[in-house]
C-alpha positions in Angstrom: 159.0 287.4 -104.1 156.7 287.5 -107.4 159.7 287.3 -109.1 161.3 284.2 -107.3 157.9 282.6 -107.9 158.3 283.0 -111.2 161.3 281.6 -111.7 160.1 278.6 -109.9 157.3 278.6 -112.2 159.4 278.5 -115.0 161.6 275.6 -113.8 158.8 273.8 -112.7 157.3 273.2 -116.6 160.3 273.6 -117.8 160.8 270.1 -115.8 157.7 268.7 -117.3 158.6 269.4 -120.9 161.9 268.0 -120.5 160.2 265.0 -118.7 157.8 264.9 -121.8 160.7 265.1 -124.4 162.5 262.4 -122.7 159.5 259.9 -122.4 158.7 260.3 -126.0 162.3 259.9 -127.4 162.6 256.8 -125.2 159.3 255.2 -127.2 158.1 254.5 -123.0 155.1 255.6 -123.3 153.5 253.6 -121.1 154.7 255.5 -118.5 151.9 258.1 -118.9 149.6 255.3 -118.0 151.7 254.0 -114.9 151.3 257.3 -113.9 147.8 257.7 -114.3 146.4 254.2 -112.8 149.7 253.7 -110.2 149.0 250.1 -109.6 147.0 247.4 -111.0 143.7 246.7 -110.2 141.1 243.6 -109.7 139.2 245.5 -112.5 141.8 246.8 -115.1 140.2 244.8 -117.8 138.1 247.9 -118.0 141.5 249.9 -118.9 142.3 247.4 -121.9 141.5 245.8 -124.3 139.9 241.7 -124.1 139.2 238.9 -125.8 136.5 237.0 -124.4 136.0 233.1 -123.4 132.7 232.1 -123.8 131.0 229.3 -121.3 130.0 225.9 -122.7 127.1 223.4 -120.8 127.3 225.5 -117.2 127.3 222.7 -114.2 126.9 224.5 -111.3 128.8 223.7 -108.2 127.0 220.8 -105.9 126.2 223.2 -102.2 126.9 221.2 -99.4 123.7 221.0 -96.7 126.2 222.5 -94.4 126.9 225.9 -96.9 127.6 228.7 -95.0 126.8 227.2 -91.5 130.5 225.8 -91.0 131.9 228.4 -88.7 135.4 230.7 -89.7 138.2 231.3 -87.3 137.2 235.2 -86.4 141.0 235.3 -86.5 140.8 234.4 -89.9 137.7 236.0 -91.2 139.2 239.4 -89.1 142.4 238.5 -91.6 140.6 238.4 -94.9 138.8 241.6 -93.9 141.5 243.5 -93.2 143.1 242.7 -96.2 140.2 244.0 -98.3 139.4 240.4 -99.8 136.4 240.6 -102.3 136.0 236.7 -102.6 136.7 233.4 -100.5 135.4 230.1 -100.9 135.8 226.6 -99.9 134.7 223.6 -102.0 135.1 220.6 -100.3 134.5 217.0 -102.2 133.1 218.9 -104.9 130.5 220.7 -102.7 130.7 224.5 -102.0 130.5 224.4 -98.1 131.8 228.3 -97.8 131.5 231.1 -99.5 131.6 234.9 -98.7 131.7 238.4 -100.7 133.2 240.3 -97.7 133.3 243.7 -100.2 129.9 243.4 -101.7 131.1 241.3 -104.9 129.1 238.9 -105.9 129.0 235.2 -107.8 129.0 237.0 -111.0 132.1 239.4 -110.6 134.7 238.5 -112.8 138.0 239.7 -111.2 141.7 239.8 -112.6 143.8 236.3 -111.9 146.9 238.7 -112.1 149.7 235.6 -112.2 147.4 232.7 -111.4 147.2 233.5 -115.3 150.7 231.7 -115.7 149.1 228.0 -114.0 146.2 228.1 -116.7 149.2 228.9 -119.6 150.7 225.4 -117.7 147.3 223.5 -118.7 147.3 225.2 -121.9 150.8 223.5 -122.4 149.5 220.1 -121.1 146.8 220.1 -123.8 148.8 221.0 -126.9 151.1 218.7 -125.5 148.7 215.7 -125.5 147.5 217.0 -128.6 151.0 216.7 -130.6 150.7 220.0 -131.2 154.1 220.5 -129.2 156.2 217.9 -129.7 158.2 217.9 -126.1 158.7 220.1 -123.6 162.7 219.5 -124.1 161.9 221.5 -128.1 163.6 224.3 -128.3 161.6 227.4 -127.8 163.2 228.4 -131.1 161.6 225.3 -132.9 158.6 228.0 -132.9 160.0 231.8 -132.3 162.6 232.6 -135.1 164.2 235.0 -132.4 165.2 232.1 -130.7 166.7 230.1 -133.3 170.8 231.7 -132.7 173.3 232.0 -129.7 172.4 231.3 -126.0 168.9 231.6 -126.9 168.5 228.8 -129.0 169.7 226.5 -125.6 166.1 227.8 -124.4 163.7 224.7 -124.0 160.0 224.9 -123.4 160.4 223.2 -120.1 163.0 226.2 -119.0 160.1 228.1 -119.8 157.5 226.1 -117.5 160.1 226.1 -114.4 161.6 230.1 -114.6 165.3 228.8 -115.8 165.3 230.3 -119.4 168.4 232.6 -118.0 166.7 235.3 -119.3 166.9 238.9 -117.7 164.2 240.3 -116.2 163.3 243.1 -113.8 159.9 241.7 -111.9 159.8 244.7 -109.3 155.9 245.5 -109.2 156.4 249.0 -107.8 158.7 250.6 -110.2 158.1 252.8 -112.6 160.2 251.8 -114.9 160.6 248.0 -114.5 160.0 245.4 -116.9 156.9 243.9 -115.6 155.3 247.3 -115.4 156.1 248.2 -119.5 154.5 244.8 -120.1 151.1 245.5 -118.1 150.5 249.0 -119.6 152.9 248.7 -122.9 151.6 248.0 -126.3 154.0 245.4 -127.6 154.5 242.6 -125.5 156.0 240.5 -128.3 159.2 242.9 -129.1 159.5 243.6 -125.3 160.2 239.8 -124.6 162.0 239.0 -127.8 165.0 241.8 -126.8 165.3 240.0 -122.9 168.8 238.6 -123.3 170.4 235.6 -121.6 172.1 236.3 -118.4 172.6 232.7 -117.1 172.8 229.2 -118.6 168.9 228.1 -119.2 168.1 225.3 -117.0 170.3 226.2 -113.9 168.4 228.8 -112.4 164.7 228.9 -111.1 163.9 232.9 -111.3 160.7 233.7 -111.4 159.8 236.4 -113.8 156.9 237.3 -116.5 159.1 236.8 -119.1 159.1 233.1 -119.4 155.3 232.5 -119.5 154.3 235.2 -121.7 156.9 233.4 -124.3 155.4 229.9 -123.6 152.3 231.6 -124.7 153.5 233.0 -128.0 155.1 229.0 -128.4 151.6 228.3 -127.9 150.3 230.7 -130.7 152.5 229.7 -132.9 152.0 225.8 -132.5 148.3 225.9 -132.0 147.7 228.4 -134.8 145.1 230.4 -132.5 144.9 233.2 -130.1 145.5 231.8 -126.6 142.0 233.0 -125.5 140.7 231.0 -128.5 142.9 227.7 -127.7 141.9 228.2 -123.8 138.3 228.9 -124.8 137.8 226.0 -127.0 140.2 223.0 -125.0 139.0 224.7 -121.5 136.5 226.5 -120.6 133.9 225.3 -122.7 135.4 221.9 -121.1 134.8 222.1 -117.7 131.3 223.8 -116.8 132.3 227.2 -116.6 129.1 229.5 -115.9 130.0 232.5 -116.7 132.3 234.2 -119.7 135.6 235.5 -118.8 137.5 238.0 -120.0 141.5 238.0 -120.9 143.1 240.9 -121.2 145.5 242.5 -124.5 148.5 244.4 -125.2 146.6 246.6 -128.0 143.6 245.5 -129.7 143.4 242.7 -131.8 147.2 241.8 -130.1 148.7 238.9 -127.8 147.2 238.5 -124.1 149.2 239.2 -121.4 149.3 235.7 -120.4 151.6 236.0 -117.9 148.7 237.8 -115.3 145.3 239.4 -116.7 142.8 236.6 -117.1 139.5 237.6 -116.0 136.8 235.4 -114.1 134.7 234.7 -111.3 135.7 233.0 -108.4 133.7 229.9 -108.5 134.9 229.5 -111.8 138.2 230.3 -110.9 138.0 227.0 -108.4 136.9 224.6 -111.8 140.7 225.3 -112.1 141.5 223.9 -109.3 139.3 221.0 -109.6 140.5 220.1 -113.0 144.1 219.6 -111.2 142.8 218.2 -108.0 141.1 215.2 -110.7 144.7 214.9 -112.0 143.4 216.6 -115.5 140.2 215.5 -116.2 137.0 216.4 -115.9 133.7 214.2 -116.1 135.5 211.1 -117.0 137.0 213.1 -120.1 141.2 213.9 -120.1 141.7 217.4 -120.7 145.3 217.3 -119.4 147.4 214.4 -119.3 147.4 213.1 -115.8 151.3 212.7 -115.9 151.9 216.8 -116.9 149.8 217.2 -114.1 151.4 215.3 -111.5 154.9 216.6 -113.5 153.9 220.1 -112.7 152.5 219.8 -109.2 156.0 218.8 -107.7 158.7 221.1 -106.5 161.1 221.5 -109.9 163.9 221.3 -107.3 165.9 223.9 -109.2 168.6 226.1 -107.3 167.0 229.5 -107.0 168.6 232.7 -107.4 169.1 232.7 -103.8 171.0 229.6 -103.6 168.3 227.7 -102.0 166.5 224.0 -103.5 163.1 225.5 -105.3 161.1 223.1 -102.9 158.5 225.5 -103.7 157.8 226.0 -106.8 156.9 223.6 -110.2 155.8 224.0 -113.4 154.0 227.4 -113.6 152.3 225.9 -110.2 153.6 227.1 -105.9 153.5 224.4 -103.6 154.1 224.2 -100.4 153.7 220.9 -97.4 151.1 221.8 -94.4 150.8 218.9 -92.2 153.2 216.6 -94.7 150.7 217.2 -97.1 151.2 218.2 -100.3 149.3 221.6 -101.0 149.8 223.2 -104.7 148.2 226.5 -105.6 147.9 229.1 -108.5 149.2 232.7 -107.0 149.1 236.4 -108.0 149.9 239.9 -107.2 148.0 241.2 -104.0 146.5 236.8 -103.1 144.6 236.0 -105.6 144.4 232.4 -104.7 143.2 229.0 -106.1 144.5 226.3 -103.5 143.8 222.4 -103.8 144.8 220.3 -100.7 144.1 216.9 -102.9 144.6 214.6 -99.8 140.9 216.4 -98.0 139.8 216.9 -101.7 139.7 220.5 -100.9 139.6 223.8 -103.2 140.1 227.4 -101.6 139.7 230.5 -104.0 140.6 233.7 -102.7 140.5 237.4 -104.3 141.4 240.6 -103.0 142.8 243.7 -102.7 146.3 242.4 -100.3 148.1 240.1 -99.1 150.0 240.1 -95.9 153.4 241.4 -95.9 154.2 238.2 -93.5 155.9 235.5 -95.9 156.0 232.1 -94.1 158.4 229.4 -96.4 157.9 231.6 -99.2 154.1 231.9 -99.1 151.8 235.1 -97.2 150.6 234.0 -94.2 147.2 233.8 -95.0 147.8 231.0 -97.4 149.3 228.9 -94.2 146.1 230.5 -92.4 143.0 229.7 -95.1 144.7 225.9 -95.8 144.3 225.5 -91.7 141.1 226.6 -91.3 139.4 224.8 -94.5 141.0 221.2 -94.1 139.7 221.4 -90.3 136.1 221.4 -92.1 134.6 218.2 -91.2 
């Protein structure tokens, strides 16, 4: 018997070197840190490193005489609770009129966006856009990335970027070990990972959505702007629209390119000026941050065929929408609903953070989207 054990023993480590030896001739190493953290967190900005976005003149949210007194669906609230949601607010013209920290967070949390990163890469577009700092969304991406400038690449557009058709190939599954979305949370090298993605189908005919596409806009936008995106966003953005609090977005290594695609870092009240900024069709105090036309551009279905084969009724420019009620509803989305929703015909914002997000998908959005939007335009 001591003998068998030790033979099991044996193969056992001998397993692990191998496993070891095969990781490090692959140059994956970011598989030891898959392995350690398992999935991503509200809080990972503590596992990386972050460039930080200063606040300019703070205007704090008006509070509605009603805050906190407009009762919740206990259906709802039951919801939220259940799946471990650390923020949810309602902001309803321009007043906060809800607000709750069901897991003890507070106003002063900052909490990863995850892919609600990709609608602020959208404004960041907008405003070197209106800036002539991109000439057109119809350049070629290679106009900008040298990697692009030859073969099927170089029929890549920045507006293929801003819809998911680049044609590019992409794995997105979040649970995998191995798949392309998890090397470019916990790699190092973001740029060489997106640069080898080849072209799989014609850009423009395909709305796929995938990290790929974003994260390249935002290395366009590096390249056009001449700063670092947190610098551009911190500078044309935050410091724009009366951010209180500094936020944080996350790197690929230090001094390197932000992982643009998810990973920006704030608080949920200032997560909402987001929202505003869109619901005021890009401006904010009287003063255009985004051209009003890009916004409405990226608020509407791009009415792409989708790698299913259906009409992407649902999805924009780097923005989800969807219709409750025949209104039009448009909101920025991540991994495990983090939420900022704007229902511009009640001139309502909903934020949401959290740990889950229901495994019920209703039109292509979790049900407690369809359940938050329901109870918060109901608000009289």
């Amino acid at each position: 018997m001591k003998r068998i054990l030790k033979y099991v023993l044996y193969i056992f480590f001998g397993l692990i070197v191998l496993a070891n030896i095969l990781i490090l001739a692959s140059g994956k190493l970011f598989i030891y840190k898959t392995l350690i953290y398992q999935h991503a967190d509200l809080d990972d900005y503590k596992i990386f490193q972050n460039r930080e976005l200063k606040p300019g003149k703070a205007e704090p949210w008006n509070v509605s005489t009603r805050y906190n007194r407009v009762p919740m669906p206990d259906s709802l609230l039951k919801e939220l609770t259940g799946l471990k949601t650390t923020a949810f607010l309602v902001i309803k013209n321009d007043s906060l009129i809800y607000e709750n920290y069901p897991a003890n967070d507070g106003v002063t949390t900052i909490s990863n966006s995850f892919s609600m990163a990709k609608s602020i890469i959208n404004i960041l577009t907008g405003i070197a856009l209106k800036e002539g700092k991109i000439k057109s969304l119809d350049e070629p991406v290679g106009n900008y990335l040298p990697e692009f400038k030859e073969g099927d690449k170089s029929k890549i557009t920045l507006r293929h970027l801003l819809t998911m058709s680049s044609g590019l190939d992409w794995d997105e599954a979040y649970s995998s070990l191995l798949s392309s979305t998890t090397e470019a949370y916990y790699g190092t090298n973001l740029a060489k990972q997106m640069f080898a993605a080849p072209v799989v189908a014609p850009p423009g005919t395909i709305c796929k959505y995938k990290t790929v596409d974003p994260q390249l806009l935002s290395m366009v936008l590096h390249k056009a702007t001449g700063e670092t995106i947190s610098g551009y966003a911190d500078e044309k953005l935050w410091t724009q629209i009366g951010t209180e609090h500094e936020a944080l977005w996350s790197l690929d290594h230090k001094d390197g390119d932000e992982k643009a695609y998810c990973c920006f870092n704030a608080t949920a009240r200032d997560f909402a000026r987001i929202g505003k900024l869109y619901l005021q069709n890009g401006s904010w105090d009287g003063k255009e941050i985004v051209p009003a036309d890009f916004v409405a551009l990226s608020t509407k279905p791009n009415m792409l065929t989708d790698d299913k084969g259906n009409v992407t009724d649902y999805y924009g420019y780097l923005w989800w929408m969807l219709k409750y009620k025949g209104m039009q509803v448009f909101c920025a989305r991540g991994l495990d609903g983090q939420y900022i929703i704007v229902v511009p015909e009640k001139k309502t914002i909903i934020v949401r953070l959290g740990n889950l997000r229901s495994d019920t998908v209703i039109n292509n959005h979790h049900k407690e989207v369809w359940d938050m939007i329901a109870a918060a335009v109901d608000i009289k």
